[in-house]
C-alpha positions as CSV (number, residue, x, y, z in Angstrom):
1,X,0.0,0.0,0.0
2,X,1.3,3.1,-1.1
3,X,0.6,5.9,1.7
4,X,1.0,9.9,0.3
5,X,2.3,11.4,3.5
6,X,2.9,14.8,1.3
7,X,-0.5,15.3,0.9
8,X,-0.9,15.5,4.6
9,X,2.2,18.0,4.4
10,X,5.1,15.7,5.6
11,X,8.1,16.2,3.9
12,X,9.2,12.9,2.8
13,X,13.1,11.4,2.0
14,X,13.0,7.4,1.2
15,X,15.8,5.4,1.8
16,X,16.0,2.1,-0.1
17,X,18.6,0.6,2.6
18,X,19.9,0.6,5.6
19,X,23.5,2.0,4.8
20,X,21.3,4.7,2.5
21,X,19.0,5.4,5.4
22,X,21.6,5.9,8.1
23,X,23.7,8.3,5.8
24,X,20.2,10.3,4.8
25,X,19.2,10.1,8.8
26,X,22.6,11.7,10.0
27,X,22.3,14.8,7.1
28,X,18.7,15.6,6.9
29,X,18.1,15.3,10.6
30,X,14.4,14.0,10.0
31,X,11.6,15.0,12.8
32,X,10.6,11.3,12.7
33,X,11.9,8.0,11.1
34,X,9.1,5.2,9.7
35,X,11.1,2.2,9.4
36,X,10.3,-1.0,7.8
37,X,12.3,-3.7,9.4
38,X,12.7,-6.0,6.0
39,X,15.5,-4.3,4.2
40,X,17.6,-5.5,1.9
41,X,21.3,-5.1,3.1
42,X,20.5,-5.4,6.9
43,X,18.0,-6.1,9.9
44,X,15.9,-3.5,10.5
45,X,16.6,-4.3,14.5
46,X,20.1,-3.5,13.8
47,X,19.3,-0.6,11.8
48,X,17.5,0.5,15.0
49,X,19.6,-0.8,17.6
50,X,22.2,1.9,15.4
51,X,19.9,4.6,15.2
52,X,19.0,4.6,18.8
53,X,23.0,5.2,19.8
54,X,22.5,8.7,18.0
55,X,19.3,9.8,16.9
56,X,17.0,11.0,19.6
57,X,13.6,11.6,18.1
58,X,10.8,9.0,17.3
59,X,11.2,6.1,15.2
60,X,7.9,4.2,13.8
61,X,8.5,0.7,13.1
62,X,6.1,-0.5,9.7
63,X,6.6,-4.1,9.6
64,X,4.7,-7.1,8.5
65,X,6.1,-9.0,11.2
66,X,3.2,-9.1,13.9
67,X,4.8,-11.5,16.4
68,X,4.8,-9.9,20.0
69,X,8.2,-11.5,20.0
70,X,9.2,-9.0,17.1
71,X,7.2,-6.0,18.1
72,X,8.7,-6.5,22.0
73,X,12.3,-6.4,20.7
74,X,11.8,-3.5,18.3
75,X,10.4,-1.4,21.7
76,X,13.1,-2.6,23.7
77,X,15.5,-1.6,21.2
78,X,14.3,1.9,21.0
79,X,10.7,2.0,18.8
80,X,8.8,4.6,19.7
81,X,5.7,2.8,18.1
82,X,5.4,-0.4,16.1
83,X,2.6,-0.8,13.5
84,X,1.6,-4.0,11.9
85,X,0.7,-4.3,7.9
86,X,-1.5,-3.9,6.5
87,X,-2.8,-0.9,8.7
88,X,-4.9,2.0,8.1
89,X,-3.7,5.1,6.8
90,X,-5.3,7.1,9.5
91,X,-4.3,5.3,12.4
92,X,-0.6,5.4,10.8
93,X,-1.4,9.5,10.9
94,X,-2.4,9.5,14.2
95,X,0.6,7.9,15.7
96,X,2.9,10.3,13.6
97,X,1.1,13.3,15.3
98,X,1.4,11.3,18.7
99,X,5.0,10.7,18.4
100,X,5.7,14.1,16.9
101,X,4.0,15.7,19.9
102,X,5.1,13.6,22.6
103,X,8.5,14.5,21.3
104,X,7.8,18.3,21.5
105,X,6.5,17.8,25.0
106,X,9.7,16.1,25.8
107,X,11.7,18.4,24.6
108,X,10.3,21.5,25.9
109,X,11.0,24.1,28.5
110,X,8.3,23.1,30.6
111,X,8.5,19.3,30.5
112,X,8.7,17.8,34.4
């Protein structure tokens, strides 16, 4: 399923890989990373499990891989959220605007 996150005004960079994603992650900075653990060059756990020693904000795990085992180990390794495929596209919105605020809240002046 092919989502248009432009439309909803999201600027959007795709990665086809891992190594593509990590160097794309470490120059553009991205508010949020939506990662789909089945890539081609690595696991997207270890893509993660990378991420996580450096990049801060929230990272969205799409995966058709709906064990708890899978979705437990991509929370402990640092997933902000994990959502299973197929899934709706506004659900998918809805935790992006979750994640996006909860990292605002975190990272404000006022946060406890």
């Amino acid at each position: 399923m092919q989502i248009n996150l432009e439309s909803n005004q999201y600027k959007v960079i795709v990665a086809a890989t891992a190594k593509e994603g990590l160097m794309l992650a470490a120059s553009h900075q991205p508010d949020l990373i939506l990662l789909d653990l089945g890539l081609p060059d690595k696991s997207g756990q270890e893509l993660l499990t990378e991420l996580r020693q450096w990049f801060t904000r929230p990272i969205i795990i799409l995966s058709v891989l709906n064990s708890e085992s899978e979705i437990v180990k991509a929370l402990d390794n640092g997933a902000t959220d994990y959502l299973t495929k197929p899934f709706r596209t506004g659900e998918l919105l809805a935790r992006i605007r979750s994640a996006l605020r909860n990292n605002r809240d975190d990272n404000s002046d006022n946060a406890l």
